[in-house]
C-alpha positions in Angstrom: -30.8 -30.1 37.4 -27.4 -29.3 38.6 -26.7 -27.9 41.9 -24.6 -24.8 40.9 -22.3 -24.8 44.2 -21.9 -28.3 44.0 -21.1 -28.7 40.1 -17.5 -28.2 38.8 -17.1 -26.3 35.4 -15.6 -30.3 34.3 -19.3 -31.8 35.2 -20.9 -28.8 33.6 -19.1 -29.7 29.9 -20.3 -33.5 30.4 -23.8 -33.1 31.3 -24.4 -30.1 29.3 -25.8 -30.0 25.7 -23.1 -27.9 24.7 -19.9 -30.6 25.3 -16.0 -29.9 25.1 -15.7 -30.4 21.5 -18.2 -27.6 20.5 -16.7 -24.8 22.6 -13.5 -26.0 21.3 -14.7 -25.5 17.4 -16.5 -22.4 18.5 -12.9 -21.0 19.9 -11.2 -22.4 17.0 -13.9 -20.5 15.2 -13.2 -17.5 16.6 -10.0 -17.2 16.4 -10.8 -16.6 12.5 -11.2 -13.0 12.1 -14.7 -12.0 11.3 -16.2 -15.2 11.4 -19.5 -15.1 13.1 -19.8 -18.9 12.9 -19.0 -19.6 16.5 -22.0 -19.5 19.0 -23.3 -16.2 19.8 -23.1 -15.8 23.3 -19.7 -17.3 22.9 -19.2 -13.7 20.5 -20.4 -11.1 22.8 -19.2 -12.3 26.1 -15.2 -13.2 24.4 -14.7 -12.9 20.5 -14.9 -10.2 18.2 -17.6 -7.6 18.9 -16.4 -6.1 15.3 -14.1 -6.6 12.1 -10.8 -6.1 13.8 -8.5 -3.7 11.7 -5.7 -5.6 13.4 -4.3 -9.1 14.5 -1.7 -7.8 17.0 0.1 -5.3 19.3 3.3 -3.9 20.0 3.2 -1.8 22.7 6.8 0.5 23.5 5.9 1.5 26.9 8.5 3.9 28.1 9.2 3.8 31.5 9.9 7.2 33.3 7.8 9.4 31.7 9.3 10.7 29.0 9.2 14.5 28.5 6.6 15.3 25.7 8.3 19.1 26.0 12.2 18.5 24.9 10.4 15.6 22.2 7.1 16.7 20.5 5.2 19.5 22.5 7.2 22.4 21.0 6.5 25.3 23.3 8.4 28.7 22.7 6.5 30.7 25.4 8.5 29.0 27.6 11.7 30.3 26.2 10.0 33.7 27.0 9.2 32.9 30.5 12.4 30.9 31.3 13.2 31.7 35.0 9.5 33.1 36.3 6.7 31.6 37.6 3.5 30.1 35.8 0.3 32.2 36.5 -1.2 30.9 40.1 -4.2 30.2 37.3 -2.9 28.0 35.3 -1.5 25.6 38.4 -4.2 26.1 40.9 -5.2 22.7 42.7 -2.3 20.6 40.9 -0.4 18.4 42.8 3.2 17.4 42.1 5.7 15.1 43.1 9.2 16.9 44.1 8.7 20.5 43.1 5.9 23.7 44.5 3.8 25.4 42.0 5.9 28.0 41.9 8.6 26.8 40.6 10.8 28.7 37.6 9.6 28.0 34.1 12.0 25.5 32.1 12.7 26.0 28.3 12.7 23.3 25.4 15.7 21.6 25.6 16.3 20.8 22.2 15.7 22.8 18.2 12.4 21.1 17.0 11.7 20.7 13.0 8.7 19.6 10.3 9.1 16.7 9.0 7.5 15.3 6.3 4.2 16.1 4.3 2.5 15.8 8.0 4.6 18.4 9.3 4.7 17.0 12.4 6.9 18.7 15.1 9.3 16.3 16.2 12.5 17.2 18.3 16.3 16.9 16.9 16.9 14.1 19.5 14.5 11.7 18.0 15.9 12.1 13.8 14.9 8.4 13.1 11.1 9.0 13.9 11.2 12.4 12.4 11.8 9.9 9.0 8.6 8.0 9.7 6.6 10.9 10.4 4.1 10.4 7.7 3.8 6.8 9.2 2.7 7.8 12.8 -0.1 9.7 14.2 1.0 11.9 17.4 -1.5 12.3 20.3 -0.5 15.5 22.3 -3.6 15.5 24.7 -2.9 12.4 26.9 -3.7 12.8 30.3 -3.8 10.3 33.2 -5.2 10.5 36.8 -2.0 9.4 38.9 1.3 11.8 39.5 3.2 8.7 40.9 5.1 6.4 38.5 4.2 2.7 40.1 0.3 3.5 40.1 0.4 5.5 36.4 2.4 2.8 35.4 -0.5 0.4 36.6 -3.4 2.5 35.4 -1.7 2.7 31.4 -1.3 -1.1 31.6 -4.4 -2.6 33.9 -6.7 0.1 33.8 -6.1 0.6 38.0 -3.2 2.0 39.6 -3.8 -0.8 42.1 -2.0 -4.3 41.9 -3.9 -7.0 41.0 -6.1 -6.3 38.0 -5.3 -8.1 34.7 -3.2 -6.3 32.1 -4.2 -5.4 29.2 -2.8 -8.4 27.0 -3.9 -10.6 29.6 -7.6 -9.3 28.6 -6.8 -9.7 25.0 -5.4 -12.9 25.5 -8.9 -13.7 27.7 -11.1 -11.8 25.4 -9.5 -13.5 21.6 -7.5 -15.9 22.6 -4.2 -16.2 20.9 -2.6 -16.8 16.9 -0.4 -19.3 17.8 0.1 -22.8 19.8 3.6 -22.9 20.6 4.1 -19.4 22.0 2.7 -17.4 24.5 -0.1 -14.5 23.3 0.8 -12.3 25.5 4.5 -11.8 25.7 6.8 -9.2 27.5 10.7 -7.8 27.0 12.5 -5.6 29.1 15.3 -3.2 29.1 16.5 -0.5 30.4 16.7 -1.8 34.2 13.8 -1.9 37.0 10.1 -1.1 36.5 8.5 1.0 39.7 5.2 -1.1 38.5 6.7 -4.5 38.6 5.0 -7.5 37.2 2.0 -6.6 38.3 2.0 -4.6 35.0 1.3 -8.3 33.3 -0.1 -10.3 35.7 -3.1 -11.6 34.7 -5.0 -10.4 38.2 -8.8 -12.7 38.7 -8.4 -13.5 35.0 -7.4 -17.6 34.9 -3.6 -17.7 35.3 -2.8 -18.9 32.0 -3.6 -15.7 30.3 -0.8 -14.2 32.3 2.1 -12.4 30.8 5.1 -14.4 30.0 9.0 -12.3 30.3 10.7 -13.5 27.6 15.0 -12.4 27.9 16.5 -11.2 24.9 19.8 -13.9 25.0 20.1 -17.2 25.3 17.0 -19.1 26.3 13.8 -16.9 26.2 12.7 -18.5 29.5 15.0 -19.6 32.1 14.7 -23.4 33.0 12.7 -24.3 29.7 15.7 -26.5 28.3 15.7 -29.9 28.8 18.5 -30.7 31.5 21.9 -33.1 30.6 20.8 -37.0 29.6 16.9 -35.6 29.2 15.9 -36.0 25.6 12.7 -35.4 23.7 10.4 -38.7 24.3 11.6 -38.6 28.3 10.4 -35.0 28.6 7.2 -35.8 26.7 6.2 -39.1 29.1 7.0 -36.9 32.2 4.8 -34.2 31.1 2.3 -37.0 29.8 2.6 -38.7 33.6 2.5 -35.4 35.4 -0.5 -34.2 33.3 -2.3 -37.4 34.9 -2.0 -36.7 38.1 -2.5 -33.3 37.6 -5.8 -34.3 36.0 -7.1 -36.6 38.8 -6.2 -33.6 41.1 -8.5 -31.7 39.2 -11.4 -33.6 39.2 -11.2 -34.0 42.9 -10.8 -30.4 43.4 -12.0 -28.8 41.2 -8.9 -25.9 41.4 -9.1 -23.9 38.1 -5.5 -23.3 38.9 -4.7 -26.8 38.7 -6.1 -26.3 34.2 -3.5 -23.5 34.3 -0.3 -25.4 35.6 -1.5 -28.3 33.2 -2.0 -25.6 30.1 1.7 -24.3 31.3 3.7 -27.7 30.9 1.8 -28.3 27.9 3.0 -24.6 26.3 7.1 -24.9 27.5 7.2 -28.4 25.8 5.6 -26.6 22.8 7.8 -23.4 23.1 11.1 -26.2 23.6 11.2 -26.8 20.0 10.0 -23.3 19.0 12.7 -21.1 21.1 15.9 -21.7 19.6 14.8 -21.1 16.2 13.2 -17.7 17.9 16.2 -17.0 19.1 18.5 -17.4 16.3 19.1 -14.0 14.5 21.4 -15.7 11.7 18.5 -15.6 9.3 18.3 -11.6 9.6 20.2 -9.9 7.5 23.1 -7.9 7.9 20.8 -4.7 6.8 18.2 -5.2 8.6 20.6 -6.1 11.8 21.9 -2.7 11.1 18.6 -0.4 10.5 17.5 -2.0 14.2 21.0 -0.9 15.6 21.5 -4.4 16.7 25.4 -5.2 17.3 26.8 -9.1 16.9 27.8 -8.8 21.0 24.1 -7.7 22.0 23.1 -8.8 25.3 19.6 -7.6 25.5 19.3 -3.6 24.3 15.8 -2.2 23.4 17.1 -2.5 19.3 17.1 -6.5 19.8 13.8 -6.4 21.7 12.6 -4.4 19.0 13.6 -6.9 16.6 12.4 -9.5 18.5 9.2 -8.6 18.8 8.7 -8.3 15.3 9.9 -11.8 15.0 7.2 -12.5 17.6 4.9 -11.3 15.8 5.5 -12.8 12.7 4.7 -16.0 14.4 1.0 -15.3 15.7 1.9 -13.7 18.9 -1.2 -11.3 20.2 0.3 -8.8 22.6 3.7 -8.0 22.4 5.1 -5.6 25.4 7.9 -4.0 25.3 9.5 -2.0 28.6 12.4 0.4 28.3 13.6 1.8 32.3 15.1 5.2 31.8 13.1 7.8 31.4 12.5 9.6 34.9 14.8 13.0 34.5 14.4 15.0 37.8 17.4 16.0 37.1 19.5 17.1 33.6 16.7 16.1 31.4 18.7 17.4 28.5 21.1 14.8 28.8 18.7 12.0 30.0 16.4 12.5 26.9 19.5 12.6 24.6 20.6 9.4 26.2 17.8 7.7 26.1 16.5 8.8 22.3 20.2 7.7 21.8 18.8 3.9 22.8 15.3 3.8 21.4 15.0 6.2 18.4 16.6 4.2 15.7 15.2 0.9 16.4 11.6 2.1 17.0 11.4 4.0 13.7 13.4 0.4 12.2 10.4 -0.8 13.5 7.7 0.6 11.7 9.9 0.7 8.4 10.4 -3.0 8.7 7.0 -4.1 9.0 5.7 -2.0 6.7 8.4 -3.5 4.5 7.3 -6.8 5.2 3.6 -5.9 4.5 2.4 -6.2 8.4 2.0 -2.9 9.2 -1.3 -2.9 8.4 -2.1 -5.6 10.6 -0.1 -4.9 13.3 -0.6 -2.0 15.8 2.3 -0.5 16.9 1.9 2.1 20.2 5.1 4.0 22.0 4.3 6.5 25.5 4.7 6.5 29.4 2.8 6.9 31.9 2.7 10.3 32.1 4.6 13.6 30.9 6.9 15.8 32.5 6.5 19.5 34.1 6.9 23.2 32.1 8.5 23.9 35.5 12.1 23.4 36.2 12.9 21.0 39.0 16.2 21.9 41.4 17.0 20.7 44.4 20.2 20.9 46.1 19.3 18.6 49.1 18.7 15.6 46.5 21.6 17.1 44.1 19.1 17.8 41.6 19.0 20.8 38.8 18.1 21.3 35.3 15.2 18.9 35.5 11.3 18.2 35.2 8.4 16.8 37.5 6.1 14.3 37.2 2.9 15.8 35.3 -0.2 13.8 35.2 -1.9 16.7 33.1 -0.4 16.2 29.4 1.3 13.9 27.8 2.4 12.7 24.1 2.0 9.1 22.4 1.8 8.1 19.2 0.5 4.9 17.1 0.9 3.3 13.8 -0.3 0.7 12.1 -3.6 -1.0 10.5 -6.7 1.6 11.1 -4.9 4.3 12.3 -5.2 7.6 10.4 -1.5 8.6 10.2 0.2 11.9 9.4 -1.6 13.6 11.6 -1.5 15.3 15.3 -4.7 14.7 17.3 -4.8 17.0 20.5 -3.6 20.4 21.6 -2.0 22.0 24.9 -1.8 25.3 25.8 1.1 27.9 25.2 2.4 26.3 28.3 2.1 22.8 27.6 0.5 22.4 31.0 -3.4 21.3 29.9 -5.1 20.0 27.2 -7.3 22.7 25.2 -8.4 20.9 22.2 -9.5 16.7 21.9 -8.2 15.9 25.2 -7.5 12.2 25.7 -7.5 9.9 28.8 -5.1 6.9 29.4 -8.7 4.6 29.4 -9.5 6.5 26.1 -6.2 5.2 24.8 -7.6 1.4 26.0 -10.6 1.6 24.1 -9.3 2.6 21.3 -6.3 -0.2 21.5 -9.1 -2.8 22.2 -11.0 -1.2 19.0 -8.6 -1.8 16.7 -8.6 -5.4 17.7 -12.1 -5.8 16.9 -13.5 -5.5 20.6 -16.0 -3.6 22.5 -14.1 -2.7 25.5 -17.4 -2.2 27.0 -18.2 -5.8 26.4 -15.5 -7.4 27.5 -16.1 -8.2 30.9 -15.0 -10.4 33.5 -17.4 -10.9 37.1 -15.1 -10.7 39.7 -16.4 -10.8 43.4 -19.9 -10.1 43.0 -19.6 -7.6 40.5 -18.4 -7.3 36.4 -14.9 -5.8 35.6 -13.4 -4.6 32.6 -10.1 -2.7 31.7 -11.6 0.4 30.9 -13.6 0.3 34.6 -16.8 2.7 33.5 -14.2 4.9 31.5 -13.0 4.8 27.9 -14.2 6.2 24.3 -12.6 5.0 21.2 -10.7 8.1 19.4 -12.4 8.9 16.6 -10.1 11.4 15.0 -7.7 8.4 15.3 -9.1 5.4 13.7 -10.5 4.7 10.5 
């Protein structure tokens, strides 16, 4: 018998019938899609709970909050009431950010049109997904429990609005482990400028370390200080990693620091991603077309179109969770010209997007998923103190997103707002709704996934969450 305080998860493996070499097949096994070979406690605890209708995840998170009223929540009552008041009503016992509940009533920004045999409502400023429309299903019934942009931001990626629980690709990365060995599973691009959520948005919170998120930059190296240095070639990096490993590993067994596994795993994965990252990098096998449907220019330093293009490129070679976050969105002020400039940025290459991998035949194994963190007021805010005018609030209470991919019922609009846009009156649909649904189509129970943290078991859905029906095949 084993004392458990005094046995390290190293003795455990040895003295156990189990032994390293069956929970390795048993991972290899799982990695498989649908194969139930692998030990079953291994399964339900980490694995596949079900068939997964998917193998990845491209997630366009949109920084800001974009406004689902000047993009696909086409409202004309609020051309009507331009300039009054909403009904005490409708806002009693909302909270908001910058404006009061009474402020004026703000109209659609933009002309709205049908596209497609969906007829889906999509505004003039987004013409590149109106093109796709039959591609994507639209959620208009998102809601989210946090007004605030760093803790929504949090909730939509960790399930918490506070720092320090894994993000979602770190629990993918946890649950199924990733498709490749020479590049990260779980794999984040930026643009657009700062994040109020920071990278506690991919940290990989109590989960081990080295399902953590890994920023990868658009130019030049994908990780700074990966590159071997001057006079360094390939077999002295490998016997300094092999030496450093050792001593590493004796640390380890004296220990017993699980962080100690992680830094090994981590010199083990940049020697990997070494020979891997300039051919990642290299665009000259694109071609000019394709270059061009993405919007991606020859002296492109690191715009949304080349993450966008990255991350199919990612994708292609076994990445799990691909994140990509555009900055940009928050219009308190001139949200006509905000929106405009920022569909201007993210339109063309997220609609290249979907057209390319359907084109390439990954579609259907890939899902793709673009929203913020939460939606933007009917009510106009103005504020000549902070030089403000002609612009919208945070608004926890209704939001758009929208998904496409394998499983995902497309052409379609799931959810309803009032005339207003203000609440959800038909298949409302929270942000831990959206998780479940994401962890669904990637064949796991996101009630089974668990981690026990601190005397008690966590998850990313908390004790929230229901897979979308109307979404999912």
């Amino acid at each position: 018998m084993i004392h458990s305080k005094m046995s390290t998860r190293r003795q455990l493996f040895q003295t156990c019938g189990v032994g390293l070499g069956k929970l390795a097949l048993a991972s290899l096994m799982v990695r498989e899609f649908g194969s139930q070979s692998a030990s079953a406690a291994f399964v339900s605890a980490r694995g596949f709970h079900h068939p997964p209708r998917v193998k990845r995840v491209i997630y366009l998170f949109m920084a800001g909050a974009p406004s689902q009223l000047d993009l696909f929540d086409f409202k004309p009552k609020l051309t009507e009431l331009e300039g009054k008041s909403i009904p005490p009503s409708v806002i009693a016992g909302q909270r908001y950010a910058f404006i009061q509940p009474d402020a004026a009533v703000l109209s659609p920004r933009f002309k709205f049109a049908r596209h497609g045999q969906s007829g889906a409502e999509i505004s003039e400023v987004m013409p590149h997904l109106g093109s796709i429309a039959d591609d994507i299903a639209i959620v208009k019934s998102v809601h989210t429990d946090q007004f605030n942009h760093s803790p929504a931001q949090l909730f939509v990626n960790t399930g918490s609005p506070i720092p320090g629980r894994p993000a979602m690709g770190s629990w993918l990365s946890y649950g199924i482990g990733s498709d490749t060995d020479d590049l990260p599973g779980f794999v984040v691009l930026n643009s657009g400028g700062n994040l109020s959520g920071g990278a506690a948005m991919w940290n990989a919170g109590f989960l081990p370390g080295e399902h953590q998120g890994v920023p990868f930059r658009s130019n030049g190296d994908p990780i700074l200080h990966v590159a071997n240095p001057p006079g360094i070639d390939t077999q002295v990096q490998r016997e300094t990693i092999d030496l450093i490993r050792q001593l590493n590993q004796r640390r380890l067994e004296k220990t017993a620091i699980e962080q100690i596994e992680t830094r090994i795993e981590s010199y083990e994965m940049a020697y990997r991603m070494q020979a891997r990252a300039p051919e990642l990098m290299d665009f000259s096998s694109e071609s000019q077309s394709t270059l061009d449907q993405y919007g991606v220019g020859k002296d492109d330093k690191g715009s949304f179109a080349k993450n966008c293009l990255l991350a199919r490129r990612l994708a292609e070679r076994g990445v799990r969770f691909i994140q990509l976050y555009h900055s940009g969105w928050d219009h308190h002020s001139n949200v006509e010209n905000g929106v405009r400039n920022q569909c201007g940025q993210t339109d063309q290459a997220c609609a290249a997007l979907v057209k390319d991998l359907k084109r390439r035949g990954m579609l259907d194994e890939t899902l793709v998923v673009w929203g913020g963190e939460f939606g933007r007021t009917p009510m106009v805010e103005a504020s000549a103190a902070l030089g403000r005018k002609l612009g919208r609030d945070h608004h926890p209470q209704a939001f758009t997103m929208w998904m496409a991919g394998g499983g995902i019922r497309a052409g379609q609009t799931v959810g309803k707002t009032d005339d207003l846009g203000f609440h959800p009156v038909e298949y409302p649909v929270h942000v831990h709704d959206i998780q479940a649904t994401i962890l669904h189509q990637l064949g796991i129970d996101h009630e089974r996934l668990t981690f026990t943290y601190a005397g008690r078991p966590f998850r990313l859905t908390d004790v929230h969450g229901h897979v979308i029906e109307k979404l999912v095949n």
